[in-house]
GUVO-381534 format. One record per residue (C-alpha): residue in three letters; y, x, z. Coordinates in steps of 0.1 Angstrom, whole numbers, padded with zeros to 4 digits, always signed. Example, Ala and Ser with C-alpha at 12.3 -4.5 7.8 and 13.67 -1.06 7.14 Angstrom:
ala-0045+0123+0078/ser-0011+0137+0071/
END
This chain:
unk-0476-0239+1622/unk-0451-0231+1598/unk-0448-0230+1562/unk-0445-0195+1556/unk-0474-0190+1580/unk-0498-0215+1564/unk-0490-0197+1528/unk-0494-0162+1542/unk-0526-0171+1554/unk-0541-0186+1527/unk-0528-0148+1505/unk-0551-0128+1531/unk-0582-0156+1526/unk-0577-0154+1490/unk-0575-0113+1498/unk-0608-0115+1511/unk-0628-0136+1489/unk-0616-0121+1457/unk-0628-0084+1468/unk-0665-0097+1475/unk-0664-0117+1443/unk-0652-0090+1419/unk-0683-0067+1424/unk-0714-0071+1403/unk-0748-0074+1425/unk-0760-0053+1393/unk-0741-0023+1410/unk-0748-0001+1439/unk-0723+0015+1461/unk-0702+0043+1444/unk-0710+0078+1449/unk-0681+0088+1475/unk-0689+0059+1493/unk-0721+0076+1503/unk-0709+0110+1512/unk-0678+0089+1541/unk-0707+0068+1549/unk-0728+0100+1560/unk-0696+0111+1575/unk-0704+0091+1609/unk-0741+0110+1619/unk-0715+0143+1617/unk-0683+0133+1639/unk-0655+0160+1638/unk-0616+0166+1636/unk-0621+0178+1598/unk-0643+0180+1566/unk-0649+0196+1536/unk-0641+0163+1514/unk-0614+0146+1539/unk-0597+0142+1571/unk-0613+0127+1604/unk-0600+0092+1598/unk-0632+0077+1573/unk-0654+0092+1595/unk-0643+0067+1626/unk-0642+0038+1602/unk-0679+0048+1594/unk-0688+0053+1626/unk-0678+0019+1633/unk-0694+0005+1602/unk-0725+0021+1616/unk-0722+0006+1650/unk-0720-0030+1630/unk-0752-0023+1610/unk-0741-0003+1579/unk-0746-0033+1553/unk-0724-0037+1522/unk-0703-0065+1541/unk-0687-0043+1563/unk-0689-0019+1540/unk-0663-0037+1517/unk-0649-0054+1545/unk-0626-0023+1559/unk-0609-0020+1523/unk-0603-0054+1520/unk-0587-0051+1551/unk-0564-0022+1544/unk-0555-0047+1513/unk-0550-0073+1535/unk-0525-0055+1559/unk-0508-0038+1531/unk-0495-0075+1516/unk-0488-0083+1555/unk-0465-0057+1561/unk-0448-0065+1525/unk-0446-0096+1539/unk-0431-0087+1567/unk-0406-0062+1547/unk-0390-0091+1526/unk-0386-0110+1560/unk-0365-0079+1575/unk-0348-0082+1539/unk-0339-0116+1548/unk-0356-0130+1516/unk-0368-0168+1514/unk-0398-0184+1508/unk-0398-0178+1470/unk-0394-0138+1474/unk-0422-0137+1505/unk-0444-0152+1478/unk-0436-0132+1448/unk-0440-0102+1473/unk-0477-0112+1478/unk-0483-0123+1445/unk-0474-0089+1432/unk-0490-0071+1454/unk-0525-0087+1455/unk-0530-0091+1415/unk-0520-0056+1408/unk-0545-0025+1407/unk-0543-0025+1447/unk-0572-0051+1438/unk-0597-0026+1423/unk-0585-0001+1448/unk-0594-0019+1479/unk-0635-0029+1458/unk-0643+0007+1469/unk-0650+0023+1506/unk-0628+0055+1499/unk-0595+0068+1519/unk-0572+0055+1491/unk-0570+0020+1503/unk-0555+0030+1535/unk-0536+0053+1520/unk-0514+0027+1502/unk-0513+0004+1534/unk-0502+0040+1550/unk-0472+0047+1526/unk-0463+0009+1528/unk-0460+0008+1568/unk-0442+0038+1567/unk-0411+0027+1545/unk-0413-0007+1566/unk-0402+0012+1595/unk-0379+0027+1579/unk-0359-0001+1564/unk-0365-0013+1606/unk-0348+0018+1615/unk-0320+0017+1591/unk-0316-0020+1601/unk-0317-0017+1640/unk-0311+0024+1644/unk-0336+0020+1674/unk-0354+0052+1679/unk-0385+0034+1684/unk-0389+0030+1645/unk-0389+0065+1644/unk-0420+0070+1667/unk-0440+0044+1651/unk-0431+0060+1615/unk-0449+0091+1631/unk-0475+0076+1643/unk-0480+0059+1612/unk-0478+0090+1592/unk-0500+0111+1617/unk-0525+0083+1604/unk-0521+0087+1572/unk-0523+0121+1573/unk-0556+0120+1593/unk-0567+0096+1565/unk-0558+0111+1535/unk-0536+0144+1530/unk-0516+0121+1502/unk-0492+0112+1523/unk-0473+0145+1525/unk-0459+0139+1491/unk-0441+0103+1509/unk-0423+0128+1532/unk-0414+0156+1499/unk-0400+0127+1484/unk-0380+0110+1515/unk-0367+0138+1534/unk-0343+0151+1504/unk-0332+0114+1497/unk-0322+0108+1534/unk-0307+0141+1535/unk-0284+0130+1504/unk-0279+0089+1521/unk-0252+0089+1552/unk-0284+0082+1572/unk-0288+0117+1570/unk-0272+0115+1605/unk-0305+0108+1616/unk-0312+0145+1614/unk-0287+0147+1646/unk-0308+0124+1670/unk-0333+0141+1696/unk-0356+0112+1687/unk-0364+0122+1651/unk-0374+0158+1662/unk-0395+0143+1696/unk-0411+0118+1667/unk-0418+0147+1646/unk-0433+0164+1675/unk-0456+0133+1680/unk-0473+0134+1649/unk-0476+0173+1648/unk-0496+0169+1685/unk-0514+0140+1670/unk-0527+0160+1638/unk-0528+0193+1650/unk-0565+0189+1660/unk-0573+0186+1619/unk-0547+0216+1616/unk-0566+0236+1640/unk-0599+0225+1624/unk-0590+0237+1591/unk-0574+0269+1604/unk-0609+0278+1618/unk-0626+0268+1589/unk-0601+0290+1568/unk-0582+0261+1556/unk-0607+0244+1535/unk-0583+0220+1517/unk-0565+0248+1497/unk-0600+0254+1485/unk-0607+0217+1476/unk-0574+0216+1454/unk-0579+0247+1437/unk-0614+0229+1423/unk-0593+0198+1418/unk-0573+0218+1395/unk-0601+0235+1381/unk-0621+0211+1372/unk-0600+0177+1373/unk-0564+0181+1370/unk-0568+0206+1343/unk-0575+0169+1322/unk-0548+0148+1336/unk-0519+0149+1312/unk-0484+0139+1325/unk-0481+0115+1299/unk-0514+0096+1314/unk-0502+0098+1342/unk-0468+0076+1335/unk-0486+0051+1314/unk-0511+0047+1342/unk-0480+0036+1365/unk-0471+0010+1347/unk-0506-0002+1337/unk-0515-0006+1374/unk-0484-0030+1386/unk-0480-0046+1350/unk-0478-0079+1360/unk-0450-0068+1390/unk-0434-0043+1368/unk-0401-0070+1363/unk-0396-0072+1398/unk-0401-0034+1409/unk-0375-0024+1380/unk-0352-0050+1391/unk-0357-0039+1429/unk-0348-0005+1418/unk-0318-0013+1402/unk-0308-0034+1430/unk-0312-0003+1447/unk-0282+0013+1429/unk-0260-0016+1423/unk-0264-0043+1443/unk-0241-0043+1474/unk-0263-0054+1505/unk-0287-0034+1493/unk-0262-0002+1495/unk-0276+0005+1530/unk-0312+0012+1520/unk-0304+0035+1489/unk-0325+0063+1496/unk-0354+0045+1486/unk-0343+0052+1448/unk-0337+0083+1451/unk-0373+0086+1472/unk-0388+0066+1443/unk-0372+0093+1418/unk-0378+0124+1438/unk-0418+0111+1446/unk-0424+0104+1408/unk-0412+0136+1398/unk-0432+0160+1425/unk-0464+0141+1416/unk-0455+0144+1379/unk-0447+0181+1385/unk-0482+0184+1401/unk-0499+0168+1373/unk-0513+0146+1399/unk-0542+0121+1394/unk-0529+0087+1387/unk-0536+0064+1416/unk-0521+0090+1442/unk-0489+0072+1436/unk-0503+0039+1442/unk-0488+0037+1474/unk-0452+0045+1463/unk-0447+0005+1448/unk-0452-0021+1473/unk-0420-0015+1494/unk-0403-0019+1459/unk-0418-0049+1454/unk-0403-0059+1485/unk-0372-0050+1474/unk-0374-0071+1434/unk-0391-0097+1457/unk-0355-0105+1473/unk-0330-0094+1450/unk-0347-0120+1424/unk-0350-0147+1455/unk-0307-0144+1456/unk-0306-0139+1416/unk-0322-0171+1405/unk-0306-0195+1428/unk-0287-0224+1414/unk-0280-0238+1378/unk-0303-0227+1352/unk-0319-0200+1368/unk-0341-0215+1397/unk-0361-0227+1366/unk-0371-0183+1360/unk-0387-0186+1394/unk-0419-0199+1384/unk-0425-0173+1356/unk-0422-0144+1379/unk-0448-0158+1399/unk-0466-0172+1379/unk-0465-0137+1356/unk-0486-0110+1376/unk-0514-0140+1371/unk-0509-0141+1334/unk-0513-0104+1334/unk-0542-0101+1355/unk-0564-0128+1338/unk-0566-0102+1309/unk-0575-0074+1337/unk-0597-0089+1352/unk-0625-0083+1324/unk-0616-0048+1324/unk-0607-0036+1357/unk-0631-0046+1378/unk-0666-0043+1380/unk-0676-0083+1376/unk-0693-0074+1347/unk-0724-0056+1341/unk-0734-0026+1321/unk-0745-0045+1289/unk-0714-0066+1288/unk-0694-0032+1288/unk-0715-0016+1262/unk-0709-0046+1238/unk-0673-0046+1244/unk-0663-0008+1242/unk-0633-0017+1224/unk-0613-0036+1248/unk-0623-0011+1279/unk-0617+0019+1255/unk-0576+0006+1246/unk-0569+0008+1281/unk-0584+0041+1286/unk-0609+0028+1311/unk-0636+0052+1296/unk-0620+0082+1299/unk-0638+0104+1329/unk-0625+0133+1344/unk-0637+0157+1322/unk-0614+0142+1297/unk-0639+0130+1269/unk-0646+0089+1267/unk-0679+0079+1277/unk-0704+0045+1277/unk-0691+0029+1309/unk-0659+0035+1333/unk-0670+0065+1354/unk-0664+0046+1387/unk-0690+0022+1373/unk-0714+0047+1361/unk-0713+0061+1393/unk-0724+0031+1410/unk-0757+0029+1390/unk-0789+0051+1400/unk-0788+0058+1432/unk-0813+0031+1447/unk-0839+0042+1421/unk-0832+0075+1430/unk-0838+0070+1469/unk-0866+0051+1463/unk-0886+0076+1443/unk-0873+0104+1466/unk-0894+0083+1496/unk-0922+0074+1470/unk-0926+0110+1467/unk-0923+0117+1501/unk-0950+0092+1513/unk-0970+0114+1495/unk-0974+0143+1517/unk-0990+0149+1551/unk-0979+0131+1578/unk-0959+0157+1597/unk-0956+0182+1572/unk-0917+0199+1572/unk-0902+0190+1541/unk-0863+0197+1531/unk-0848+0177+1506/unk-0818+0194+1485/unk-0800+0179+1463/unk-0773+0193+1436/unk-0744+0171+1447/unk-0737+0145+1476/unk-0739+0116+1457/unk-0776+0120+1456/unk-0779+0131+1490/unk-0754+0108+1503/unk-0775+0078+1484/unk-0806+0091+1494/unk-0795+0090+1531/unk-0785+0053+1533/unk-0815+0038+1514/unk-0845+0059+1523/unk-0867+0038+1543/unk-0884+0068+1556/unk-0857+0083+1574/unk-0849+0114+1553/unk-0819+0134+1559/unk-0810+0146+1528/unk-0787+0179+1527/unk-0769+0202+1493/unk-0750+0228+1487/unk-0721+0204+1472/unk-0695+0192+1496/unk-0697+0187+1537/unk-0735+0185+1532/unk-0731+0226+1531/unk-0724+0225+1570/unk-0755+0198+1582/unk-0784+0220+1575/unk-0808+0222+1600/unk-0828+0254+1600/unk-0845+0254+1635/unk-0879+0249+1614/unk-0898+0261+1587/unk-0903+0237+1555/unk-0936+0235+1542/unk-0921+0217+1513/unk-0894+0210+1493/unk-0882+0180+1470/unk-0854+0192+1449/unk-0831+0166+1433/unk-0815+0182+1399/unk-0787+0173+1380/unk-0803+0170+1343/unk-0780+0201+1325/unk-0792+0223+1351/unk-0830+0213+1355/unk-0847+0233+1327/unk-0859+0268+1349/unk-0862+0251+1384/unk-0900+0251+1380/unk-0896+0287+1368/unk-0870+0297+1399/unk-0885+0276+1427/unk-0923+0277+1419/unk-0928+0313+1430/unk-0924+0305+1463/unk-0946+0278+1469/unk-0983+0273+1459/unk-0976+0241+1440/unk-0950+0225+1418/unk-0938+0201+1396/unk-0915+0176+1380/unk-0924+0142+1398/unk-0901+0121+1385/unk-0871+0110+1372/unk-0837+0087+1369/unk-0842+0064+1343/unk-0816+0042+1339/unk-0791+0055+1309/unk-0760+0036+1320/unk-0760+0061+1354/unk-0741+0087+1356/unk-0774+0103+1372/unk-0792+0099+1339/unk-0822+0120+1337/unk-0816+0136+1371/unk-0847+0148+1379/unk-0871+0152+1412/unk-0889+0180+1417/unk-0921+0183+1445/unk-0927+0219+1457/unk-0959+0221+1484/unk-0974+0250+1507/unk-0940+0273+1506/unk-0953+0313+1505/unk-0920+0322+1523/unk-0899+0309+1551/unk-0869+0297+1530/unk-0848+0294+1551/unk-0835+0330+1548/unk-0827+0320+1510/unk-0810+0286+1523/unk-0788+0306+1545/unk-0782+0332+1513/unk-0768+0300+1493/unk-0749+0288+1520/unk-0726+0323+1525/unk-0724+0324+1492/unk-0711+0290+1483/unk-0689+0293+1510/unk-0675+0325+1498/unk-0669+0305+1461/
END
């Protein structure tokens, strides 16, 4: 086995290992992870929340018994693939031994690392964005056609996975068109590999043109609610927070882009690198959208340093640049991660609150990181919900609605009594099921908007009352409260159906 292989090995072990270490036991899963999880008992080309693609994965991590394992194991892997194809990228760059390293050094102690702790779309996102570039520097290299499908295929993934990815191609289409590979534009085989992936995603086009395109109604709450807080200054600061420790070797790599002469061929990456930057800036997007936009640059610092400290006095530089994403992420790694629990965080605000790791999306600073608050709760929360349950007649029809999917997506994976939880809030809206009549109702409120539920539900049914409650004030969930609701008056489900049009209509 060789050397390189050997090496790159031990990077994916080490991959591995540190995402199931750098999680807390004290921490449940976070509240997205819930609602993709649920995504696999509803299978279809399109959601409310995201494309088809998480839904698979959690089909699959269903089919392997839905524990926290494989749960963390599909990130990890998207991780894992992403400093593979990096690999792979300074190879094609002809780079040595030292810049394959750096290249994997970089990219596995950089925020990629707290990316990939977390069962969302993002992760393969980024490993998305980075296999696209990489067969673009193979197509510029080889000008074999093939590269091109495989780019489409690759982005019809991404695409399917995360609707991110449109941005890589807003940001690469004008720099080719400006690079003398714009001759591309002439060949038959770029429009037949544009053609692929429009057949290959057209079933989540169609989807979303029969369900009157719900992603323009996703981003117009986005901006409502979330982006309205994202300044654009945040937003730079943020990029060079979350590849700090490669941030020598992706500058470098850019300005190799411009001035160093066997890079000449593959210039369009800086002016995809500028043209990216500035639509996501434009857009006031979140942060970590543009994770995916560094690791080919990486690739590119990676070998330019490789040929740059060679001989004389600067081979002896090689070792810091290695050695230097470590030195930055030691400090990271207290803050960045959730290793540590919810008391260690309280009694060091300070060093969280520098960094701006307590600022939520509302844009006010809060106890914890909203990620971690967000993985607090919810197993106290599904096991009062089947407490509560236990306690009414066996085979009485009960519903249980919740204000947002966390709480029903949470409920769903730890109820030991096999409740289906459904809200108003997100895909949940669509997997109602109204062919009976509920006899009861638990209703899980957030706490700001609990007060005249007893007042507002308790007409309709004979009995009811606030049963319990979330106690733990590190949650997010905090004081979100259970409400029991026996012997309905009325079939409901005319007023379910009510709620439904009209959140739709919203």
């Amino acid at each position: 086995m060789k050397k390189r292989t050997i090496v790159l090995i031990g990077f994916i072990i080490l991959k591995f290992l540190l995402q199931y270490i750098l999680i807390s036991p004290e921490y449940d899963l976070q509240r997205d992870e819930y609602l993709h999880l649920d995504l696999a008992h509803h299978l279809a080309w399109g959601y409310l929340s995201v494309p088809p693609v998480t839904s698979w994965i959690s089909f699959l991590i269903m089919l392997l018994g839905n524990s926290i394992f494989w749960i963390k194991f599909f990130p990890a892997l998207f991780g894992a693939l992403t400093i593979l194809i990096v690999w792979k990228a300074i190879e094609e760059l002809e780079g040595d031994l030292f810049a394959v390293v750096t290249g994997a050094t970089c990219v596995l102690f950089s925020a990629i690392l707290a990316l990939n702790t977390l069962y969302q779309p993002n992760s393969l996102d980024v490993l998305s964005w980075t296999a696209f570039y990489y067969c673009t520097i193979k197509y510029i290299n080889s000008e074999k056609q093939k590269w091109l499908f495989l780019a489409a295929i690759v982005f019809a993934v991404g695409f399917l996975n995360k609707y991110n990815i449109i941005f890589l191609l807003l940001g690469l289409l004008p720099a080719l068109a400006l690079s003398p590979q714009r001759k591309v534009f002439t060949l038959k085989g770029f429009y037949l590999a544009a053609l692929l992936a429009l057949v290959l995603i057209l079933p989540n086009l169609l989807w979303q043109y029969n369900n009157d395109f719900p992603v323009v109604r996703h981003m117009k709450e986005l901006s409502r609610y979330q982006l309205v807080n994202v300044s654009r200054e945040g937003f730079l600061k943020s990029q060079l927070l979350f590849f700090f420790g490669a941030a020598i070797v992706i500058l470098t790599g850019l300005g190799a882009l411009v001035s160093y002469r066997p890079f000449q061929k593959y210039r369009l990456f800086f002016w995809t690198f500028i043209f990216t930057l500035s639509i996501f800036i434009y857009f006031k997007a979140k942060d970590y959208y543009a994770m995916g936009v560094y690791p080919v640059y990486i690739a590119f610092g990676s070998v330019f340093l490789s040929r740059a400290l060679s001989g004389d006095w600067k081979r002896y530089l090689r070792p810091f640049v290695i050695i230097f994403p470590l030195l930055v992420f030691f400090p990271m790694y207290k803050v960045a991660f959730p290793n540590n629990g919810p008391e260690y965080i309280l009694k060091h605000q300070e060093q969280y609150k520098r960094l701006g790791r307590l600022r939520w999306e509302d844009g006010k600073d809060h106890a914890l990181p909203q990620d971690f608050a967000d993985m607090l709760g919810w197993k106290e929360l599904a096991h009062k919900v089947d407490s509560i349950y236990a306690q009414l007649p066996s085979g009485s029809k009960t519903l249980v609605l919740c204000d947002n999917y966390g709480q029903a997506g949470a409920i769903n994976y730890y109820s030991e009594k096999g409740i289906q939880a459904v809200s108003f809030n997100a895909d949940y809206i669509n997997w109602f099921v109204l062919n009976k009549r509920y006899e009861n109702l638990i209703r899980v409120k957030d706490y700001y908007d609990r007060n005249d539920e007893l007042q507002q539900t308790g007409p309709y049914f004979r009995t009811g009352v606030a049963a319990d409650s979330i106690t733990n004030p590190n949650a997010r969930e905090y004081r979100t409260t259970i409400f029991l609701f026996t012997g309905a008056k009325i079939d409901i489900r005319q007023r379910i159906k009510e709620e439904i049009v009209a959140e739709r209509k919203y």
